[in-house]
C-alpha positions in Angstrom: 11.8 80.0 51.2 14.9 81.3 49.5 15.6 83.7 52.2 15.9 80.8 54.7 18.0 78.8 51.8 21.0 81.2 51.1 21.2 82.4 48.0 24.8 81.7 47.6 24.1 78.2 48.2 21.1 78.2 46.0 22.6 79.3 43.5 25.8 76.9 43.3 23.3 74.0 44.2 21.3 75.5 40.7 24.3 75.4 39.0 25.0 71.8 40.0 21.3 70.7 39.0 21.7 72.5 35.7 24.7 70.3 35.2 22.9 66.9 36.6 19.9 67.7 34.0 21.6 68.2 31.4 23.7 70.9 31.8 -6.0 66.7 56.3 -4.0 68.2 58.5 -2.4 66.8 61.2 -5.2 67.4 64.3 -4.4 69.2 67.0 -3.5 68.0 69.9 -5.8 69.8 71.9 -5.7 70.6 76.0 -8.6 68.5 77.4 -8.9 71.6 80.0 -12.4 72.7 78.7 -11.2 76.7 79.0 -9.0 75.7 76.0 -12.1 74.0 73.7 -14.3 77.3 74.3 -11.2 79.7 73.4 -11.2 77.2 70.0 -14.8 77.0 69.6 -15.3 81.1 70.0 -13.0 81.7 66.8 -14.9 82.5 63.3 -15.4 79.5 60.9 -13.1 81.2 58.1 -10.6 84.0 57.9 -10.8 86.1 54.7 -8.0 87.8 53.1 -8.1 89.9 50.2 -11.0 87.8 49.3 -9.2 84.5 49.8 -9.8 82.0 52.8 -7.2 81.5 54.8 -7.1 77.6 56.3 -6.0 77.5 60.2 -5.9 75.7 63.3 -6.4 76.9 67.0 -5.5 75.4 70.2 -4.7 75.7 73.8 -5.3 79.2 75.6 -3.7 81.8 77.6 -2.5 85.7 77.4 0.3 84.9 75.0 -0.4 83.7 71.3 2.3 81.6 69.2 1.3 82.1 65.6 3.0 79.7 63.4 3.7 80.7 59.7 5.2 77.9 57.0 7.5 78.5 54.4 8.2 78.2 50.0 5.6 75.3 49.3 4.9 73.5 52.4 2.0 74.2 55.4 0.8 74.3 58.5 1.8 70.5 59.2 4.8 71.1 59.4 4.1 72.5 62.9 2.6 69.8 64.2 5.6 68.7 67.0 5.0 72.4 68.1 1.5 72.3 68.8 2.1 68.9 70.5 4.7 70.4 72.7 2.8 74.2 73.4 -0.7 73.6 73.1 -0.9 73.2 76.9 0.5 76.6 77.7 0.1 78.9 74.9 -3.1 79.6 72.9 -1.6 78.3 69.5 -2.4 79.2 65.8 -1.2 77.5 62.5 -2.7 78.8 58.8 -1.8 77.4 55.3 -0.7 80.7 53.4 -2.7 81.6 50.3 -1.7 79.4 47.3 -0.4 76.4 49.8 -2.2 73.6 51.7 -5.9 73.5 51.8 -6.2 77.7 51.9 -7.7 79.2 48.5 -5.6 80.1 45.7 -8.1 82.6 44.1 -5.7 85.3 44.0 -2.7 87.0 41.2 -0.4 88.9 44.3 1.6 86.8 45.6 3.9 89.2 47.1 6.1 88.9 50.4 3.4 91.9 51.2 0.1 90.7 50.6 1.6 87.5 52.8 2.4 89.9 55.8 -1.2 91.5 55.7 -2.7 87.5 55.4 -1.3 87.1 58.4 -2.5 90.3 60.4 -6.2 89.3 59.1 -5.5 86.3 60.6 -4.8 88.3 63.7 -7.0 90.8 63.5 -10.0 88.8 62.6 -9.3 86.3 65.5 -8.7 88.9 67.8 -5.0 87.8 69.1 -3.4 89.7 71.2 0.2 89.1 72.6 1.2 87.5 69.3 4.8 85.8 69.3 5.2 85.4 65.4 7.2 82.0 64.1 8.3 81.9 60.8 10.6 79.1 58.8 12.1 80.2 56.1 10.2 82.5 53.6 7.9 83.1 56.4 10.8 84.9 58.5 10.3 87.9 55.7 6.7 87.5 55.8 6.6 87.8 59.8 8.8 90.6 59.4 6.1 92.3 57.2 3.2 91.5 59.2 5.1 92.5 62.4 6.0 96.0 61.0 2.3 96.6 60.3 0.6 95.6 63.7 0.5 96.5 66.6 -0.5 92.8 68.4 3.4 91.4 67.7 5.9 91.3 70.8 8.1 88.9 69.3 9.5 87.3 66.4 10.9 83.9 66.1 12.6 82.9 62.6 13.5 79.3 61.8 15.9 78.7 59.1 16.4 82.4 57.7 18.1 85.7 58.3 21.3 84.4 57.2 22.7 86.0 54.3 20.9 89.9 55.3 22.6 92.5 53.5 23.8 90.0 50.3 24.5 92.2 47.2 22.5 91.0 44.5 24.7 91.7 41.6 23.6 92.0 38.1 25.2 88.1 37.7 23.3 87.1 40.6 20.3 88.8 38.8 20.6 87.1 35.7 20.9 83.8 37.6 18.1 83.9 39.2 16.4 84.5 35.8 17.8 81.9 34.4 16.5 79.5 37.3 13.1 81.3 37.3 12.8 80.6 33.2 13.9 76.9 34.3 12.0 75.7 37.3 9.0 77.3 34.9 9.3 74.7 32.0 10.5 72.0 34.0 9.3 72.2 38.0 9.2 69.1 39.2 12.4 68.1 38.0 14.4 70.8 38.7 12.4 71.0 42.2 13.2 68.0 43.0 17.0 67.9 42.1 17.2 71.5 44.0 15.3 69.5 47.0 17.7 66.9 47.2 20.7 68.9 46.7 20.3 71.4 48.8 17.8 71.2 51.0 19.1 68.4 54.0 21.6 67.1 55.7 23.1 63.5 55.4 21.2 62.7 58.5 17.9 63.7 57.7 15.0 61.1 57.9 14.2 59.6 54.6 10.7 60.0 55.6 11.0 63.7 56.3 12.7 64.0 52.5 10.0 62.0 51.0 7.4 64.6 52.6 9.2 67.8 51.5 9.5 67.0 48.1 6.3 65.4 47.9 4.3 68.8 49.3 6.7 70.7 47.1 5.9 68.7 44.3 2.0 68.8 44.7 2.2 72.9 44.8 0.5 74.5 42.2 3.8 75.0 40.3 2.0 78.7 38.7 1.8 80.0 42.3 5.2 78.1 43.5 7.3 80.3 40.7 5.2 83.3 41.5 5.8 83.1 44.4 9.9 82.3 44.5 10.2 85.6 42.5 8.5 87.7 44.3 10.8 86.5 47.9 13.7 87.3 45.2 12.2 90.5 44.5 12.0 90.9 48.1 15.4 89.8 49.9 17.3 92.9 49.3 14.8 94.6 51.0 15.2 93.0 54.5 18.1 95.2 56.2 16.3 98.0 55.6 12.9 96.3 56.9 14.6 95.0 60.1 16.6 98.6 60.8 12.4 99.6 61.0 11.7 96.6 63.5 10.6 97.2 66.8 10.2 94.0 68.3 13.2 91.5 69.2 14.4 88.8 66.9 15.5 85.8 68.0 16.6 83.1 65.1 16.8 79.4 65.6 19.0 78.1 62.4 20.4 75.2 61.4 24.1 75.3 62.0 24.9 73.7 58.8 25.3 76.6 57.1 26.7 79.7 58.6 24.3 82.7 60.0 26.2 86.5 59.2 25.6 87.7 62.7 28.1 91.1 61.3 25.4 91.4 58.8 22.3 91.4 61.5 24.3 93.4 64.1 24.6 96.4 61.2 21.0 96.6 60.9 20.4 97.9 64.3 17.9 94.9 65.1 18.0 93.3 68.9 18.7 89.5 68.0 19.7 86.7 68.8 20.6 83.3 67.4 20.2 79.9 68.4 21.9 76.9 66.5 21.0 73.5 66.2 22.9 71.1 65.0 22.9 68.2 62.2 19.4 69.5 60.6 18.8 70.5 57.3 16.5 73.2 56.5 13.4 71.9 58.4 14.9 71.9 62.0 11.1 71.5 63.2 10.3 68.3 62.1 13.9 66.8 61.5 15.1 67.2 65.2 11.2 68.2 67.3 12.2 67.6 70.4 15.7 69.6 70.2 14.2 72.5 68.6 11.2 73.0 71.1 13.6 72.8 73.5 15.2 75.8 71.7 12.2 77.4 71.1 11.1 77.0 74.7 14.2 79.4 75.4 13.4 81.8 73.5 9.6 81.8 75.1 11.0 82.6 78.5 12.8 85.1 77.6 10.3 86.8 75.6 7.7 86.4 78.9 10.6 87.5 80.9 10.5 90.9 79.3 6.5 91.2 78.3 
């Protein structure tokens, strides 16, 4: 999640909580049209990755998959307004990632890597083709991954990330990010939760919407949630080289509450673009639906205007 939460602003929101501390699934909305039960009812019971089970949804049908990937200790609820608003025109697919939601957790690499090639079992095994990969916030670097490694992707669509591409991770920055690591260890929930609070919304977001982020964040396994925060450090400085190596178009849709580095993104070489929307915090999906399928909706045509 990190990538899509700016380290610079992480890590002066850290800073600040050091200070204040003392320093299921949502059903989907299925098309009625019978074509789109038998696509859902010819898919395999379970995915298996790397000898883990991978959790997911299918709806809808059509030439064009949208495969939906969730970010830093949420899942595939979150996507929920999407499926709603798609389902009847796209064949749709959600997954919990290892380690979150009702996936398995029988695993030690939690890697940005081992991510990406979750996902391209998920597409390989279900046979997608025409996949349009959306990722919020960790998951734009682990939709990058998977894209670079398949074949199936035309398209990617990150939510919330991409914003601070190219940022030089000093040896400060290093040791800071230690130092929170050592931290959020010993003590997640609280410093979870103060990071969450501080750092994470925007005045206007739904109490209801911050109740269920911290809440999932909180009910993480906390082993695999600082796992797996190091490893998407261990990974960001990586991603202007990964995206000089991209093929397909990016197109981001970010909360315009904190800036995107559009020179940064240009100097990779990648075909992007960027789409803002306004007055959200970091989960622009769920805090403004309607607004960001609109967005995302964009973003479709164009990608089918090109396919």
């Amino acid at each position: 999640m990190l990538t899509g939460m700016y380290p610079k602003r992480f890590f002066s929101s850290y800073q600040m909580i050091l200070t204040a501390l003392c320093l299921l699934h949502f059903g989907c909305q299925q098309n009625p049209q019978d074509a789109a039960q038998t696509t859902a009812s010819k898919m395999p019971l379970e995915v298996i990755s790397n000898g883990t089970t991978i959790n997911y949804q299918v709806c809808g049908s059509g030439d064009i998959t949208l495969l939906f990937v969730h970010g830093w200790c949420i899942n595939q609820d979150y996507w929920s307004y999407q499926k709603d608003g798609f389902c009847d025109q796209y064949k749709i697919v959600t997954m919990d990632l290892p380690g979150h939601g009702q996936s398995g957790k029988n695993r030690d690499d939690w890697s940005i890597h081992q991510f990406g090639k979750d996902v391209v079992s998920v597409i390989d095994q279900l046979q997608l083709e025409n996949v349009i990969l959306i990722g919020h916030s960790m998951g734009g670097d682990i939709i990058m991954e998977a894209a670079l490694s398949s074949n199936k992707v035309i398209a990617l669509v990150g939510v919330d990330n991409f914003k601070e591409v190219g940022m030089d991770f000093n040896q400060e920055l290093t040791e800071e990010i230690a130092g929170f690591l050592d931290v959020l260890k010993y003590n997640f929930s609280e410093v979870a939760r103060a990071y969450a609070e501080g750092a994470l919304f925007h005045p206007t977001t739904d109490s209801l919407v911050v109740k269920k982020v911290i809440g999932d964040i909180l009910d993480t396994d906390s082993t695999i949630a600082v796992a797996t925060l190091k490893e998407l450090f261990d990974y960001t400085p990586k991603e202007s080289e990964k995206l000089q190596a991209l093929d397909q178009p990016l197109f981001l849709i970010n909360s315009s509450n904190t800036p995107t580095d559009t020179a940064a993104l240009s100097a990779t070489g990648v075909t992007y673009d960027v789409l803002e929307i306004a007055a959200t915090g970091h989960y622009p999906m769920i805090e403004k639906p309607g607004e960001f399928n609109q967005l995302l909706k964009r973003v479709l045509e164009q990608v089918e205007q090109s396919y």
